[in-house]
N, C-alpha and C positions, 0 to 999 in steps of 0.2 A: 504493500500500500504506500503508495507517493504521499507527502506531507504538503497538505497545499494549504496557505492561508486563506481562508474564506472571511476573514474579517473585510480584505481587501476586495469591491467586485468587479466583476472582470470587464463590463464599461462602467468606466464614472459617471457619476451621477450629475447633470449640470447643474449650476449653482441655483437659477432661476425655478428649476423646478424643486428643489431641496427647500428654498423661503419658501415656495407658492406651499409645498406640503405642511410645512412648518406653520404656516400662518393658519393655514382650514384648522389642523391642532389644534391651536391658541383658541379659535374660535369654536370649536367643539366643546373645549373644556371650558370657555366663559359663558356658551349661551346651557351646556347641562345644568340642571337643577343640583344644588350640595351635597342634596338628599337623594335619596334613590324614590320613585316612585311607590305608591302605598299598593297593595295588595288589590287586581283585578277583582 
C-alpha cells in the first residue's frame, strides 16, 4: 500500500469558491435557530 497524503487534494480548490462556501456556512449557522426544534 503507497502512503498518499489525502489531506492535500488532488485539484485545489479556488479561492472564490472556498469564501462563496464559507460564507453560505456563516449564514447557515446565523439564520439556525440556538435551539433545536420542539418535538413534531
Amino acid at each position: 500500500m503507497q502512503k498518499q497524503v489525502q489531506t492535500a487534494p488532488s485539484k485545489p480548490i479556488p479561492q472564490h469558491v472556498v469564501e462563496r462556501m464559507e460564507s453560505e456556512w456563516k449564514q447557515m449557522r446565523d439564520s439556525a435557530p440556538p435551539k433545536p426544534a420542539g418535538p413534531r
